[in-house]
C-alpha positions as CSV (number, residue, x, y, z in Angstrom):
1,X,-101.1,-120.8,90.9
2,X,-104.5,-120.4,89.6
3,X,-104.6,-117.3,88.9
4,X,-101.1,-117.2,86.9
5,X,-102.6,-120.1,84.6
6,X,-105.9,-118.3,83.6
7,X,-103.9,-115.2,83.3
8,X,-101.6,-117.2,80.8
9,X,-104.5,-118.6,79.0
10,X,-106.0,-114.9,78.5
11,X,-102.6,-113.5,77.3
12,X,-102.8,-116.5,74.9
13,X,-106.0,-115.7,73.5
14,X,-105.1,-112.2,73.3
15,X,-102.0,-113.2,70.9
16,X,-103.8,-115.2,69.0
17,X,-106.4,-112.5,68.0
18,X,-103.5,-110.0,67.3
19,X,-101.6,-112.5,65.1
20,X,-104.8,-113.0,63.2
21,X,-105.3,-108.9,62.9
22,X,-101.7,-109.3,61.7
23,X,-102.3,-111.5,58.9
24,X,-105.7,-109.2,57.1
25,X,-103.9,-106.3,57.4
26,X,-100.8,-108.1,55.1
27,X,-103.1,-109.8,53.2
28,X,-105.2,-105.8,52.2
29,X,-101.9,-104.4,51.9
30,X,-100.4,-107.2,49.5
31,X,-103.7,-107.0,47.7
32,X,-104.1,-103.3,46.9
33,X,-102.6,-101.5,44.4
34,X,-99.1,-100.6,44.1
35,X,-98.4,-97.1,43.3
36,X,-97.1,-96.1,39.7
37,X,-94.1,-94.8,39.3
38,X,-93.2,-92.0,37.0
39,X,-92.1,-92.6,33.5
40,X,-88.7,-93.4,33.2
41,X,-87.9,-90.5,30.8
42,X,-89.6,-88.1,33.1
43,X,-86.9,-89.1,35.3
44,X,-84.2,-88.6,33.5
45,X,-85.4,-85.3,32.3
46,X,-85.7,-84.1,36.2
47,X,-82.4,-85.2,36.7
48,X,-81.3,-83.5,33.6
49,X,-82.6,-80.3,34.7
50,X,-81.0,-80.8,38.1
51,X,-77.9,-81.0,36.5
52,X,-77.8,-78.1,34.2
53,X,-79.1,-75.9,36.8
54,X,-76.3,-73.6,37.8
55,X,-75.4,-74.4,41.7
56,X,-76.9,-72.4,43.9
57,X,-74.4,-70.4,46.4
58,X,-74.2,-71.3,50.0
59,X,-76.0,-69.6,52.3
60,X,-74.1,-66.9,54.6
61,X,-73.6,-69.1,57.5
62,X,-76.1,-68.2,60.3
63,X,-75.0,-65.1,62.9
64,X,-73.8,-66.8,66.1
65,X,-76.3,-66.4,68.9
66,X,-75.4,-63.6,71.6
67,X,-73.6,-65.2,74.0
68,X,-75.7,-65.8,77.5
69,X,-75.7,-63.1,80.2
70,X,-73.1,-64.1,82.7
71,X,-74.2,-64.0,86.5
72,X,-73.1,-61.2,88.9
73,X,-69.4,-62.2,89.9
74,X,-69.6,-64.4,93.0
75,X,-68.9,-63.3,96.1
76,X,-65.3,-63.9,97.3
77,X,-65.6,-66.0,100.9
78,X,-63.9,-64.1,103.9
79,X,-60.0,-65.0,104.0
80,X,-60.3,-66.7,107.4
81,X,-56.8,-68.6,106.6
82,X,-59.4,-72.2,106.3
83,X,-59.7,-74.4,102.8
84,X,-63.7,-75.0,103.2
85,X,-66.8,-73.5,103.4
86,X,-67.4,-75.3,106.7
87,X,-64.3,-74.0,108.2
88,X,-65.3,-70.6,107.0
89,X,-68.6,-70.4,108.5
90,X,-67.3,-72.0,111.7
91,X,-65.1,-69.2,111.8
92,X,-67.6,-66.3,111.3
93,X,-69.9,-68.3,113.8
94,X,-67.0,-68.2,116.3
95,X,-66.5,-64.6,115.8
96,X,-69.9,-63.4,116.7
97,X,-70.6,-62.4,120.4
98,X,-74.2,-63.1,120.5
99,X,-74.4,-65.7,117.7
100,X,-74.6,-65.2,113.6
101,X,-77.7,-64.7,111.9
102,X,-78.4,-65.8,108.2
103,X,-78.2,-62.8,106.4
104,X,-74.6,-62.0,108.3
105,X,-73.2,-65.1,107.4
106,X,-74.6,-64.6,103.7
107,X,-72.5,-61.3,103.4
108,X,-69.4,-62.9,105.0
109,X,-68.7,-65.6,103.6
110,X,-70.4,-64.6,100.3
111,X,-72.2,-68.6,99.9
112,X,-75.1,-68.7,98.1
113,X,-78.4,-69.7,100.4
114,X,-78.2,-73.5,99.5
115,X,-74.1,-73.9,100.3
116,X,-74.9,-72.0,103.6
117,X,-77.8,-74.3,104.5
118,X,-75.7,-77.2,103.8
119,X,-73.1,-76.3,105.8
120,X,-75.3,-75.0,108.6
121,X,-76.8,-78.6,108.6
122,X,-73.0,-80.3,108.8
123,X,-71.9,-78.3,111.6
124,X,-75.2,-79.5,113.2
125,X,-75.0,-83.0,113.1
126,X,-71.1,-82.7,113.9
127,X,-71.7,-80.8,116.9
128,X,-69.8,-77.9,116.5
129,X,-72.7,-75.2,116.2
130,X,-76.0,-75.1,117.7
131,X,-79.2,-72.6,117.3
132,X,-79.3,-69.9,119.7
133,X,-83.3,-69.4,118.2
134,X,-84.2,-69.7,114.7
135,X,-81.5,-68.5,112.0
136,X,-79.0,-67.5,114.6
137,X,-76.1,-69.9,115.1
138,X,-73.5,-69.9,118.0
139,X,-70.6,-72.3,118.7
140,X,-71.1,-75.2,121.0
């Protein structure tokens, strides 16, 4: 409880000191000089001139950027008769004799290395694959 009270105290003193920082710098800027502004018939001639000027044409609107390369088109997933991925590479894992490696699965069910991984991990934990030895899958 210490502690919080002499930390109050110091954040006091601190505010203090900036409220009285606060109060020179109004004080110099209410003391120096305001700037002069232009002659009113200055002005009006400007504006005059701004007036009379012909108007200027629009620009040619800017040339539209190049659209962005598109990616290669995705690989369609193997037609295994199943609605997700996990059923898919269930069903090429199930397929294989002697298990499915990464790079087999890749090119069969055409999922990128991150949707694969993912659903690699799933069947895991769910129990329905296991790893023959490392990056070869077989059915449990």
């Amino acid at each position: 409880m210490k502690k919080v009270k002499t930390q109050l105290k110091t954040v006091a003193k601190t505010l203090a000191g900036l409220a009285a920082k606060l109060e020179k710098l109004n004080a110099m800027i209410d003391a120096a000089p305001a700037k002069k502004k232009a002659a009113p018939a200055k002005k009006k001639a400007a504006v005059a001139k701004k007036k009379a000027a012909p108007a200027k044409k629009k620009a040619a609107p800017a040339k539209k950027k190049a659209a962005p390369k598109k990616k290669a088109a995705a690989k369609k997933p193997v037609a295994t008769g199943k609605d997700t991925v996990l059923d898919s590479v269930l069903a090429v894992i199930g397929k294989s004799k002697d298990g499915a490696d990464i790079a087999s699965l890749k090119s069969q069910t055409g999922l990128e290395s991150r949707q694969l991984s993912n659903a690699l991990y799933k069947l895991t934990k769910k129990g329905l694959i296991k790893s023959k030895s490392r990056g070869v899958y077989i059915k449990a």
